[in-house]
DRENDRENDREN-780276 format. One line per field, with one value per residue (C-alpha): residue number from 0; x, y, z. Coordinates in pm, 1 decimal. Last residue first. Example, Ala and Ser with C-alpha at 12.3 -4.5 7.8 and 13.67 -1.06 7.14 Angstrom:
# residues 2
pos (1;0)
x (1367.0;1230.0)
y (-106.0;-450.0)
z (714.0;780.0)
END
This chain:
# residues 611
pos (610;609;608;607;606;605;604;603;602;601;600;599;598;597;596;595;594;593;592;591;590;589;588;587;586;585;584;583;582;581;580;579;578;577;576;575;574;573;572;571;570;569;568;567;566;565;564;563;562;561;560;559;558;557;556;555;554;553;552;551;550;549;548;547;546;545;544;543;542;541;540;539;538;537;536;535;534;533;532;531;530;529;528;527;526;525;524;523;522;521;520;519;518;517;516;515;514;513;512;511;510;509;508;507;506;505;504;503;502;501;500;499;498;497;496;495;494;493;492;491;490;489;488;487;486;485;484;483;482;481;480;479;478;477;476;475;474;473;472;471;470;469;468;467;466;465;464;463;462;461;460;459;458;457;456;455;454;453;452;451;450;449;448;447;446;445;444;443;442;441;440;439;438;437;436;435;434;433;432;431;430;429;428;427;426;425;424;423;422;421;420;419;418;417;416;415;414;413;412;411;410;409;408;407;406;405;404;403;402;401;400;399;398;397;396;395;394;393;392;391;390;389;388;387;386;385;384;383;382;381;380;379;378;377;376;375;374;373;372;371;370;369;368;367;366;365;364;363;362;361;360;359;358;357;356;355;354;353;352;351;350;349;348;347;346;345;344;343;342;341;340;339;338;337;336;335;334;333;332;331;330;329;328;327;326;325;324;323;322;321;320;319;318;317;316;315;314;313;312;311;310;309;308;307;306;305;304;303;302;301;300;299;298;297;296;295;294;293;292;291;290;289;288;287;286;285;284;283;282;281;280;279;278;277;276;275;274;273;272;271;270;269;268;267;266;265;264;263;262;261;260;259;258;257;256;255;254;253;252;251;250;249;248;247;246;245;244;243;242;241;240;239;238;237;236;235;234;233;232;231;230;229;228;227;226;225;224;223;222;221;220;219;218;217;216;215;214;213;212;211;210;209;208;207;206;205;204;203;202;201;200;199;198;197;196;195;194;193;192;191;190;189;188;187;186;185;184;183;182;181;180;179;178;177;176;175;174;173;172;171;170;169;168;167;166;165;164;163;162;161;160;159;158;157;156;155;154;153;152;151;150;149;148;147;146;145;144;143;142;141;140;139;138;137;136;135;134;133;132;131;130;129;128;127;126;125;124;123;122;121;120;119;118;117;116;115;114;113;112;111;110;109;108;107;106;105;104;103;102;101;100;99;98;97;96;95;94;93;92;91;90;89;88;87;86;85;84;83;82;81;80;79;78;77;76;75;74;73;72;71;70;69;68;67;66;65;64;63;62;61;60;59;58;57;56;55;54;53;52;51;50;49;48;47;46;45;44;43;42;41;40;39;38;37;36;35;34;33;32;31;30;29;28;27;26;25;24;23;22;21;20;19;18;17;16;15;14;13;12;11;10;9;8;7;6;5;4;3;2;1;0)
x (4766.2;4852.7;4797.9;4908.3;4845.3;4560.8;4736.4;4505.5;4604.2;4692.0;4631.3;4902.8;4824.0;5119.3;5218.3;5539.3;5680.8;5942.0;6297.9;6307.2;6275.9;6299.3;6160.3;6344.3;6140.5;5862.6;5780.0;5466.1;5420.7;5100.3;4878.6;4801.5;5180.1;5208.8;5493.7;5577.1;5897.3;5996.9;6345.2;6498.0;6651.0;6806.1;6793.6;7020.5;7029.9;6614.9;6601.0;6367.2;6017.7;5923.3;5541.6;5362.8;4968.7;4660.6;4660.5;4871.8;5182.9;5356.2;5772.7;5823.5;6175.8;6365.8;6704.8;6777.5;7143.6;7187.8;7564.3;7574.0;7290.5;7574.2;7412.9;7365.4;7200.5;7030.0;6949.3;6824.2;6955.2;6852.1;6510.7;6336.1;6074.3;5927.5;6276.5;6300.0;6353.9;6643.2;6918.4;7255.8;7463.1;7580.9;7937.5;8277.5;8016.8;7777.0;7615.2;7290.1;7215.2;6894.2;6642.1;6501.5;6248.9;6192.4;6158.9;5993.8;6207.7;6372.0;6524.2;6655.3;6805.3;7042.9;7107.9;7407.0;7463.8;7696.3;7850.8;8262.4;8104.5;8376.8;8568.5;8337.2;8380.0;8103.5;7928.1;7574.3;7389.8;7107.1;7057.5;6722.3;6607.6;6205.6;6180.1;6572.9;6729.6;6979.6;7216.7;7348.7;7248.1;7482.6;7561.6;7793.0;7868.4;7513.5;7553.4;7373.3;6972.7;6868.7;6609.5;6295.4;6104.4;5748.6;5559.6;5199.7;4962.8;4746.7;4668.3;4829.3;4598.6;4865.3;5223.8;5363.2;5704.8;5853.9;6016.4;6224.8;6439.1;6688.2;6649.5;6735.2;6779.0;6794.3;6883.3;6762.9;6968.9;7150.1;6872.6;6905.1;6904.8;7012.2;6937.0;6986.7;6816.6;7028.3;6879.7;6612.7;6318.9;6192.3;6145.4;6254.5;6213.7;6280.5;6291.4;6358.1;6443.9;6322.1;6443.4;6228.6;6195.5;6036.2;6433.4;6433.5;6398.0;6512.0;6518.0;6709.4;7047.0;7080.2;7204.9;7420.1;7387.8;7384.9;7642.1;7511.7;7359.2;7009.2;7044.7;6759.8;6541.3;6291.7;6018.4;5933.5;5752.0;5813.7;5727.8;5824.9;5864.5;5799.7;5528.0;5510.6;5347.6;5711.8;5778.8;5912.5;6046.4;6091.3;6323.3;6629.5;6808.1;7118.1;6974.4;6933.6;6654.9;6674.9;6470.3;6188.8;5966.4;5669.8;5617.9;5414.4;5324.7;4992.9;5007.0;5299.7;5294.0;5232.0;4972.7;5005.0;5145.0;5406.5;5503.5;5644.9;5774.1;6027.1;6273.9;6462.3;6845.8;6866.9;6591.3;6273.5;6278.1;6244.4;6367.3;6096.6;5819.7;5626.0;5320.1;5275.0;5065.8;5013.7;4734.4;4606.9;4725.2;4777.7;5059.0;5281.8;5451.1;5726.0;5792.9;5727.3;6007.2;5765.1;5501.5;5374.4;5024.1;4979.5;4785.6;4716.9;4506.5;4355.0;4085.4;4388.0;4432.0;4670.4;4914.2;5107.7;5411.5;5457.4;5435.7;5670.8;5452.7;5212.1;5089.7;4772.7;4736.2;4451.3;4403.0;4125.0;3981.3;3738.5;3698.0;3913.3;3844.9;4150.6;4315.8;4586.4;4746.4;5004.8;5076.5;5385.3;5385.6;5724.3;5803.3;5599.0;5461.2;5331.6;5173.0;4858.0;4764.4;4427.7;4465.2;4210.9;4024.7;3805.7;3661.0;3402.3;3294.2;3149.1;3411.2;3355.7;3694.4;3986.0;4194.3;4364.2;4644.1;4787.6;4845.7;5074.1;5387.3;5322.9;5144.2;5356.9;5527.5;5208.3;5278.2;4953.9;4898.9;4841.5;4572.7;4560.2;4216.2;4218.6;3968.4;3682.9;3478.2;3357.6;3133.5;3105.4;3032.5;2905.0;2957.9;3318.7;3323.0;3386.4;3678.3;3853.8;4063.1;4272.5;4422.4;4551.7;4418.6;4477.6;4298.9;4363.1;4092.8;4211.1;4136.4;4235.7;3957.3;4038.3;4043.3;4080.7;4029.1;3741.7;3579.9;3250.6;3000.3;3172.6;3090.6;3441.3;3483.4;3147.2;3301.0;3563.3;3416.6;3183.6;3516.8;3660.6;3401.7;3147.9;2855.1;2690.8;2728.4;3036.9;3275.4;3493.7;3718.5;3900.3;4117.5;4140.5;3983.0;3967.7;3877.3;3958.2;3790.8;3938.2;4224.2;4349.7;4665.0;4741.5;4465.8;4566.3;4741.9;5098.3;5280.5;5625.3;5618.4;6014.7;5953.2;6233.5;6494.5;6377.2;6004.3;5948.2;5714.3;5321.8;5181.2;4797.0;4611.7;4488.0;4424.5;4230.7;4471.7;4490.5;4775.6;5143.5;5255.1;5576.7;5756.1;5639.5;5598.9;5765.3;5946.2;5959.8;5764.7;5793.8;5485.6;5236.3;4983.0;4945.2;4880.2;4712.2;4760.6;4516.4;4651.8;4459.4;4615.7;4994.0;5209.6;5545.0;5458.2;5181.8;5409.4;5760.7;6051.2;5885.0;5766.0;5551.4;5411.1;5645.5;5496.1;5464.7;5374.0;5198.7;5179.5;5131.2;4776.2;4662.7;4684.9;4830.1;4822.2;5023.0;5075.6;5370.6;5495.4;5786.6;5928.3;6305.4;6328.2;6012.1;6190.9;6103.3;5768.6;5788.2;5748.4;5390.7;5233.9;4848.7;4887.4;4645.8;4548.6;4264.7;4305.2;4319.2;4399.3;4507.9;4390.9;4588.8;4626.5;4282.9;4183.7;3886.3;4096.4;4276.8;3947.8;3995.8;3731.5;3633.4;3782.0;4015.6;4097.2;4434.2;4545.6;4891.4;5196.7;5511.9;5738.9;5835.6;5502.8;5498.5;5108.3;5007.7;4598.6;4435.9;4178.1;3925.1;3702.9;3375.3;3082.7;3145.2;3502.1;3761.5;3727.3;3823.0;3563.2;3372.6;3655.4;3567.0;3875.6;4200.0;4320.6;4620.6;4944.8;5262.7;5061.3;5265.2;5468.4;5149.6;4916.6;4658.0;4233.3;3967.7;3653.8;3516.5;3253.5;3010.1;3285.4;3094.6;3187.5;3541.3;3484.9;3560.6;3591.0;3429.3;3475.5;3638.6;3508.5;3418.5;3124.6;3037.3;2720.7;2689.4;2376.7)
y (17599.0;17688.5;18009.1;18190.7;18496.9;18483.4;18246.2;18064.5;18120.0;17865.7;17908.5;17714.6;17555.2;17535.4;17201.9;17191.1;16917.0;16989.6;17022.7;17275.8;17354.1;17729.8;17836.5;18181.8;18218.4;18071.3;18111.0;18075.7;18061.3;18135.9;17829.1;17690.7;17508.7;17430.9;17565.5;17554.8;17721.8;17653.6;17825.9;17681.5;17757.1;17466.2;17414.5;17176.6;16703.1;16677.2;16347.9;16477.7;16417.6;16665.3;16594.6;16747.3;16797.4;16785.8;16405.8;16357.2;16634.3;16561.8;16608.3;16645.7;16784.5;16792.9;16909.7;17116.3;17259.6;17656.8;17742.3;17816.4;18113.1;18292.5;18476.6;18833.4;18956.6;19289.5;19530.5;19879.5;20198.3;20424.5;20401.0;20497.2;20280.3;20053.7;19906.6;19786.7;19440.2;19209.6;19425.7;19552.0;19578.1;19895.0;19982.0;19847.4;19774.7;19469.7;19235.0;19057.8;18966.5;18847.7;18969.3;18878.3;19026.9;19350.2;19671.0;19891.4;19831.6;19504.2;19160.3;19283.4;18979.3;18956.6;18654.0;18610.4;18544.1;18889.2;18896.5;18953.0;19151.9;19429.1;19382.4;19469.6;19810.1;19819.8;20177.7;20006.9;20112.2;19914.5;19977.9;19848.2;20173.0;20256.1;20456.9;20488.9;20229.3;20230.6;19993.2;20090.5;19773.3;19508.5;19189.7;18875.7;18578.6;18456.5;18127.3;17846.4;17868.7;17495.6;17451.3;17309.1;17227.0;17098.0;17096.3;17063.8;16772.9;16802.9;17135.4;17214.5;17251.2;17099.7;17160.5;16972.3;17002.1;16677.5;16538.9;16250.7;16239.9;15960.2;15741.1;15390.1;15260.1;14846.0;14638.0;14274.9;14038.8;13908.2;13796.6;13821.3;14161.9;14349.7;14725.9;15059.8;15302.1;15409.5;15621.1;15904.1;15845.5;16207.2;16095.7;15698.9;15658.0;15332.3;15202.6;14823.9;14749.7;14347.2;14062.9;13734.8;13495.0;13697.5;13645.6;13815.7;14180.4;14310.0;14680.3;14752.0;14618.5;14366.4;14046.5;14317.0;14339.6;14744.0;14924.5;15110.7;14785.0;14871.9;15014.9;15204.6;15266.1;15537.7;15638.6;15933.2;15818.1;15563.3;15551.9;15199.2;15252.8;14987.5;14787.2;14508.9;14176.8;13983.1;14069.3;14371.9;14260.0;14554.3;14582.9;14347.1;14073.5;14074.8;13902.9;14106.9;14319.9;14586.9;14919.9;15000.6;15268.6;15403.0;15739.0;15643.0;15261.7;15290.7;15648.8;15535.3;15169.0;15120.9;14866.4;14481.6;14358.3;14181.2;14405.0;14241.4;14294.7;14209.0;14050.7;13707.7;13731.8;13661.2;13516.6;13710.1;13855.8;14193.4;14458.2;14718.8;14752.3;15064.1;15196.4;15539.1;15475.9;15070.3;15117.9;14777.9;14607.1;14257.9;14310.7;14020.5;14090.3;13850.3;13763.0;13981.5;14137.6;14452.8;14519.0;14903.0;15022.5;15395.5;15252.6;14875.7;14821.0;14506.3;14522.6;14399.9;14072.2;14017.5;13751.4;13825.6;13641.5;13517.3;13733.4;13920.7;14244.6;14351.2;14724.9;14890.0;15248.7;15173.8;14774.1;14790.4;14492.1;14470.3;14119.0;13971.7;13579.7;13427.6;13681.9;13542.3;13640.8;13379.5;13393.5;13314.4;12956.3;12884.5;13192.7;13237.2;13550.8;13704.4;14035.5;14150.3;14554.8;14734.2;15121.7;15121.8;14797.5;14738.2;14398.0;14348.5;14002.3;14049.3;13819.3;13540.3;13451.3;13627.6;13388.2;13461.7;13177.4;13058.0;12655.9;12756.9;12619.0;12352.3;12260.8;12113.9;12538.3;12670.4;13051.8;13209.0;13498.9;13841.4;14086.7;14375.3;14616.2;15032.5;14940.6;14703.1;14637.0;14309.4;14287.8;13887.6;13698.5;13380.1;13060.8;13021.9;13141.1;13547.1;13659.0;13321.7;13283.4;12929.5;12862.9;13084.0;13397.0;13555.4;13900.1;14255.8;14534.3;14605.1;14272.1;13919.6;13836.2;13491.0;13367.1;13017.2;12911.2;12692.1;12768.1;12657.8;12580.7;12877.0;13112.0;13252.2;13157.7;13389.6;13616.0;13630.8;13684.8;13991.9;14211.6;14050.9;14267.5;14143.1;14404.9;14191.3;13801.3;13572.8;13475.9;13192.5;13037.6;12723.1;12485.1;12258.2;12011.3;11816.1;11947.0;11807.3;12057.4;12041.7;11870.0;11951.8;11914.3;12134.8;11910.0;11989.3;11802.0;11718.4;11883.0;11788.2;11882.0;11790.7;11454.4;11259.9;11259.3;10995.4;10981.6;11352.2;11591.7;11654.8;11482.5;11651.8;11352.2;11197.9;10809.1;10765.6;10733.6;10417.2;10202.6;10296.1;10485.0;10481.1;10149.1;10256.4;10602.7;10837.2;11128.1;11497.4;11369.8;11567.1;11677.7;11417.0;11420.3;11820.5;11898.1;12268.2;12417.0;12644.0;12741.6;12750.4;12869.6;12911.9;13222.6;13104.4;13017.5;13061.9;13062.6;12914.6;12897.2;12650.6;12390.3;12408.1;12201.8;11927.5;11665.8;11296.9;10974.2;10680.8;10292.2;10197.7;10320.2;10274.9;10437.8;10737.9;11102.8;11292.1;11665.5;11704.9;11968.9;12002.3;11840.4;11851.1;12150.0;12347.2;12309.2;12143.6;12154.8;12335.7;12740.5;12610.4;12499.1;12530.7;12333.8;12325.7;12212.5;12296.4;12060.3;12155.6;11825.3;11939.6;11926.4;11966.9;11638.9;11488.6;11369.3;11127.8;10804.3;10875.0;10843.3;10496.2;10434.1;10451.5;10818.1;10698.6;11026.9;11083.9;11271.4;11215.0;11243.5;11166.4;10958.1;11027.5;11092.3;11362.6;11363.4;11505.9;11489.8;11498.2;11693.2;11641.1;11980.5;12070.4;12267.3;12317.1;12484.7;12635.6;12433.8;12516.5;12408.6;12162.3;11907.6;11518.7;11290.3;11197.3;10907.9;11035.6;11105.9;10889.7;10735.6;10888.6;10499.2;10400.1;10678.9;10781.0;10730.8;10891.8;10718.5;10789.6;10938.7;11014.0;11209.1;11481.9;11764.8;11740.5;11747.2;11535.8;11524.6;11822.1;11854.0;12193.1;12356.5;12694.7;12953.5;13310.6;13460.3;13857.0;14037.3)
z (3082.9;3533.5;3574.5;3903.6;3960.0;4223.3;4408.7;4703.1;5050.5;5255.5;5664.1;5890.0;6223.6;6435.8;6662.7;6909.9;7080.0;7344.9;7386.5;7133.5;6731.6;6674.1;6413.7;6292.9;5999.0;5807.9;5461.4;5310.5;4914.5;4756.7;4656.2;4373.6;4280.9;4638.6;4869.9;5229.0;5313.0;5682.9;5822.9;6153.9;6435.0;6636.1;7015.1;7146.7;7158.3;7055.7;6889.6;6602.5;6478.7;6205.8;6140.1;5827.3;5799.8;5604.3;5612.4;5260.2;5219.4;4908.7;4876.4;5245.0;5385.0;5669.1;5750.8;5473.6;5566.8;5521.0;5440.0;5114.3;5237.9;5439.1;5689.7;5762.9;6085.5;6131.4;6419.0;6246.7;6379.4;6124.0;5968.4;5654.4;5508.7;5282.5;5113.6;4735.6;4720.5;4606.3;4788.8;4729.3;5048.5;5078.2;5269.0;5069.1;4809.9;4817.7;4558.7;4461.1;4845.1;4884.1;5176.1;5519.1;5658.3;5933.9;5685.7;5924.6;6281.7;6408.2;6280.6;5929.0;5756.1;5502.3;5319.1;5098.6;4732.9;4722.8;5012.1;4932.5;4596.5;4725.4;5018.0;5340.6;5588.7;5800.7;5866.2;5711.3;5425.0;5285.6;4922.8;4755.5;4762.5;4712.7;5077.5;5237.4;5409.7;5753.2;5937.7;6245.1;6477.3;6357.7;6300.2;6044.8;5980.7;6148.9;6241.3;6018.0;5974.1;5923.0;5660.9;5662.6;5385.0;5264.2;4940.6;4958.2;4784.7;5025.1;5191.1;5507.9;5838.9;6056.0;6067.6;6350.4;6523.6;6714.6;7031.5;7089.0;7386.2;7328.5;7026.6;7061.0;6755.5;6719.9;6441.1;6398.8;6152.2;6467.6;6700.0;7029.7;7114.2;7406.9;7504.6;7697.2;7828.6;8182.0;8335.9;8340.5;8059.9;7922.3;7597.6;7465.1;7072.3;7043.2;6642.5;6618.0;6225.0;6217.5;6068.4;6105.0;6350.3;6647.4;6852.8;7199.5;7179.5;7566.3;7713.4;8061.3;8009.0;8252.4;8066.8;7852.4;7471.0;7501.6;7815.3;8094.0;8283.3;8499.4;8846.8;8807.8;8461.2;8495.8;8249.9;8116.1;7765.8;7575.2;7242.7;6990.5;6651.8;6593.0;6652.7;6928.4;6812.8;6778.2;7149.0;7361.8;7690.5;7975.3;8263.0;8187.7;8441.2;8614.4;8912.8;9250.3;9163.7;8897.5;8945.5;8726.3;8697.4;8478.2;8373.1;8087.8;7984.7;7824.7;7678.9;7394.0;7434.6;7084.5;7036.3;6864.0;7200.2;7341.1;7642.9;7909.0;8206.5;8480.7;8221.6;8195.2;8137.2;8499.3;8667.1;8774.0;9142.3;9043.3;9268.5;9155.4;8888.7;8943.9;8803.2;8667.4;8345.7;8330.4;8137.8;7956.9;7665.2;7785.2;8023.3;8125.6;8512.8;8546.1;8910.5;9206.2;9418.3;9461.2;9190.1;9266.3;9100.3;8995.5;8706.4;8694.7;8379.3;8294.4;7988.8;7726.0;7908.0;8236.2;8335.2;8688.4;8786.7;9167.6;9466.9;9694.6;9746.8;9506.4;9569.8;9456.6;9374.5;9121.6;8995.2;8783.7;8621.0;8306.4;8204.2;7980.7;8062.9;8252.6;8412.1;8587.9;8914.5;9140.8;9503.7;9690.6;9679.8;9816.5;9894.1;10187.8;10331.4;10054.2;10021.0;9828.8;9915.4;9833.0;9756.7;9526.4;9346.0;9094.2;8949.9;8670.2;8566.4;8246.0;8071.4;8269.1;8518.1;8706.5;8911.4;9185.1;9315.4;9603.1;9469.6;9163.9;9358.1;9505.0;9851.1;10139.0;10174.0;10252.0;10368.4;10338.0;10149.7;10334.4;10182.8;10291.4;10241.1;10148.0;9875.3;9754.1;9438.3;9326.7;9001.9;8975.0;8664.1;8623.2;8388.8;8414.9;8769.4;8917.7;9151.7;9186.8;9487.6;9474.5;9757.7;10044.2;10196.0;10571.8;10565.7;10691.9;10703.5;11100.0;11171.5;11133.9;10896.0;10747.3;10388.6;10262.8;10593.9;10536.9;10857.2;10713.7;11025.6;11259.5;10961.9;10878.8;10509.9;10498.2;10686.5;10482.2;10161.2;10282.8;10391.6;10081.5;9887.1;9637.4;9541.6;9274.6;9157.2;9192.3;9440.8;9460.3;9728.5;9635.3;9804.2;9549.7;9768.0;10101.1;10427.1;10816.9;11036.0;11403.5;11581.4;11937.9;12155.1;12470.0;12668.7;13018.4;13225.3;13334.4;13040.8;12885.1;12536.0;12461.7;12314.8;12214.3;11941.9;11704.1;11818.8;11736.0;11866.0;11751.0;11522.2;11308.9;11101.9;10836.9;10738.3;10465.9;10166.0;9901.5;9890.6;10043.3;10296.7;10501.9;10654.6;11025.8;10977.6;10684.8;10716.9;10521.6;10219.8;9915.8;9790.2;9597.4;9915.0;9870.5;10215.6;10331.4;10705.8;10927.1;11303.8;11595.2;11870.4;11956.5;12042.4;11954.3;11743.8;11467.1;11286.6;11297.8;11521.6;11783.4;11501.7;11174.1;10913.7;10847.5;10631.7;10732.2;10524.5;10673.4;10703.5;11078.8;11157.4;10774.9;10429.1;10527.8;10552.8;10854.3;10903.4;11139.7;11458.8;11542.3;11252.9;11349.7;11036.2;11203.7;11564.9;11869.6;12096.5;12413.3;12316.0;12156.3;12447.9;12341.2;11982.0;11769.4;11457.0;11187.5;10819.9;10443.4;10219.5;9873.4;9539.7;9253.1;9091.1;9172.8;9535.8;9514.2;9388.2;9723.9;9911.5;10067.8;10307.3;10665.1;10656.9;10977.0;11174.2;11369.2;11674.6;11722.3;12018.5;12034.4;12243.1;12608.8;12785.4;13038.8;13059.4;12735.8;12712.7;12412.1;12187.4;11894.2;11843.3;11925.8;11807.2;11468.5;11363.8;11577.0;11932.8;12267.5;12524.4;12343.2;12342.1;12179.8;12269.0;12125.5;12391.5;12607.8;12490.2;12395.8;12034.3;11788.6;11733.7;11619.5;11451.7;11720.6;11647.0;11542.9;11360.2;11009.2;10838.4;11144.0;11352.8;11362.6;11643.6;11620.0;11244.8;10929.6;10578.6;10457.8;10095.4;9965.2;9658.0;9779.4;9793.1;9790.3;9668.8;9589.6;9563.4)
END
């Protein structure tokens, strides 16, 4: 069974007051005296509300702690409070601080943040709204001569006292506080059978209302803070799909405060079809995997977050990162996921791939597309191994030219000289690179394929030899049984062919033979013929002309690999040769556009003696 929890403090509510008092900040102070409300409240039983009353300066609800708690509030934790405002259209603007967060040390000696206004959620419809402090963010204005000692004053302002209030209402109590929280903001969940269906509604009990992550229907949630999926001593298996999750815009906070975390190394975490997308950009959502537990991200889609960090058990095949940050991969799958419009600066790149593995079968058919900065698609570090395999991937919109801020592969400097080998096969646009350090070198070789002998004996002899143009064809030649004469209506100088290669490609005596010498219409051949036949198709070739284009002195692993850049089909002979074995010749190979493997079968020499 799973067990959710958080780290938050309750401060205050509307219906329990008993740690502090409320009160107005001076100079907010133009609407009637904050109250208890049981009719519209979002946490508890009641909530703190005030009348408006066509005042003409602002308006505050405030709560006194009783004591300082600032010692209390470590770098990264925030103060999470409920507000709400029921005439929303009224108030001003998000930059003429609308509507303010306050935290001070006293009535008259405060700091205020601008949380929202008439052009920014939740208006212009209203209600209950859920915001997050950090006390060392940038102050927006400061009351009275702006705060100094210890915090314990905290509170919702609505309007401002420079320009005048707009909120004009007769009655009514349009203004309200609820749950006043203080923490990293935190939402954990650890144990068996976790979803974010059963997270939420326990952030949604009317005694928690933490608002770290709210059901608003249809399988959507509202998330910010810190979400950890699993603790440092505890491990969580959570499993959910088909799910959104929207992060909160909290532009007080800073930047790593909407976060998921990933912790214990049991913890076990997979998800299909669930999409995370920002709606802020000032804290748009960070992922890190802290412990390498096993998480599976299948079909999901990132949309405007921050950079991801994952360990070697984190795969994210089929996944799609939208304008995210830096995506690091830890040597998981990434087969089929998509990287597009990265937001990562330029010169930076959109992933990275600094691992001791090949990313041949962990990074196929992926795509990129380039974002706005001239940046690259894909990092490879000091750890990668070269030669480096990728496999039908799509670069868009990256640079055409090599040494470019946006050419799509980047090898910053590992310290040391290095021969980069890229052997990129089926990948569609442009693969090109930059390199920072001048003693590197870097190949990029475009549609690699290869031909495999397997089943050789060790210790074999290897060669393949291009077959040049045939200089010659027909289909009249003719043999007679035990002649090595092969007669032909041509008319050839004397000798003019004699080292060549003729070879009979249909009827009895189909092989190739040597050319000792030719008349004006026999060619003189190295082998007595089998057969009788007129009409033969043949090809002769001039044997000078044959180009060895691979070779391998000693086999070792019972096989041979030819890996080429595949630019045309080329035919091929293959002689394989040991000194026990009988030769094998192979003829007419063609090597393609795809890989090719053929077991071979040695057969031991009879003949041969070796003293």
């Amino acid at each position: 069974m799973a067990t959710y929890g958080t780290d938050l403090v309750l401060l205050a509510t509307g219906s329990d007051g008993s740690g502090g008092t409320w009160d107005e900040f001076v100079g907010w102070d133009g609407g009637g005296a904050p109250g208890s409300e049981t009719e519209n409240f979002i946490q508890g039983a009641a909530s703190i509300s005030q009348t408006f009353g066509n005042p003409t300066t602002g308006k505050s609800i405030a709560f006194d702690a009783s004591s300082d708690i600032s010692s209390s509030i470590p770098s990264g934790d925030v103060v999470i409070g409920w507000v709400f405002m029921g005439a929303a259209t009224n108030m001003y603007s998000y930059a003429s601080g609308g509507h303010r967060f306050g935290i001070g040390a006293s009535l008259t000696n405060f700091d205020m943040w601008y949380i929202s206004g008439d052009d920014r959620p939740p208006n212009p419809y209203g209600g209950w709204w859920n915001v997050a402090v950090d006390p060392r963010h940038a102050t927006d204005a400061t009351g009275g001569t702006g705060s100094s000692g210890a915090w314990r004053w905290f509170g919702s302002l609505i309007g401002d006292s420079t320009l005048g209030i707009r909120v004009k209402i007769g009655k009514g109590n349009p203004h309200a506080v609820d749950g006043l929280l203080m923490g990293r903001g935190e939402i954990y969940c650890t144990g068996t059978g976790a979803t974010f269906t059963l997270m939420s509604a326990q952030n949604d009990l009317v005694a928690n209302r933490w608002g770290l992550l709210q059901d608003t229907g249809g399988g959507t949630f509202l998330g910010k803070g810190l979400q950890s999926w699993g603790q440092a001593g505890t491990a969580v298996t959570l499993t959910d799909a088909n799910k959104t999750i929207v992060i909160d815009d909290c532009p007080k906070t800073y930047l790593a405060f909407n976060r998921i975390e990933v912790n214990h190394e049991d913890t076990v975490v997979t998800l299909t079809n669930v999409s995370f997308t920002s709606r802020g950009t000032f804290s748009p959502g960070q992922f890190e995997m802290i412990d390498n537990a096993t998480v599976v991200f299948d079909g999901c889609t990132f949309n405007s977050m921050d950079a991801f960090l994952f360990l070697s058990n984190g795969d994210a095949e089929d996944s799609k990162f939208v304008s995210c940050k830096m995506i690091t991969a830890g040597g998981g799958l990434f087969n089929g996921a998509k990287v597009l419009t990265s937001t990562v600066a330029a010169d930076a790149s959109a992933f990275s791939w600094n691992i001791a593995t090949d990313p041949d079968g962990y990074m196929d058919n992926m795509a990129f597309s380039k974002g706005t900065n001239e940046h690259h698609a894909i990092t490879f570090g000091s750890l990668t191994p070269s030669p480096i395999n990728l496999n039908g991937i799509n670069f868009q919109n990256f640079n055409a030219s090599d040494g470019n801020n946006a050419s799509a592969l980047y090898f910053p400097d590992t310290g040391s000289d290095v021969d980069w080998i890229v052997n990129a096969t089926g990948c569609t646009g442009n693969v090109k690179y930059k390199k920072v350090r001048a003693g590197d070198t870097v190949t990029v070789n475009l549609d690699q394929v290869s031909h495999t002998l397997s089943g050789l004996i060790n210790a074999s002899e290897v060669t393949y030899t291009k077959r040049g143009a045939a200089i010659d064809t027909g289909s009249d030649g003719s043999t007679t049984v035990g002649s090595r004469n092969f007669v032909t209506t041509n008319s050839w100088g004397v000798d003019a062919y004699k080292g060549h290669l003729l070879e009979i490609t249909s009827g009895a005596d189909v092989g190739r033979y040597y050319v000792s010498g030719n008349s004006a219409t026999t060619l003189y051949l190295d082998a007595e013929m089998t057969a009788t036949a007129g009409t033969l198709t043949w090809e002769l070739y001039d044997e000078n002309d044959d180009t060895e284009v691979f070779h391998v002195e000693s086999v070792t692993g019972n096989q041979s690999q030819y890996t080429y850049t595949y630019a045309g089909d080329v035919v091929v002979d293959i002689m394989i040769q040991h000194v026990d074995y009988e030769e094998i010749v192979l003829e007419k190979i063609t090597l393609g556009n795809s890989s090719q493997s053929q077991p071979q079968t040695q057969r031991l020499d009879a003949n041969y003696y070796n003293p």
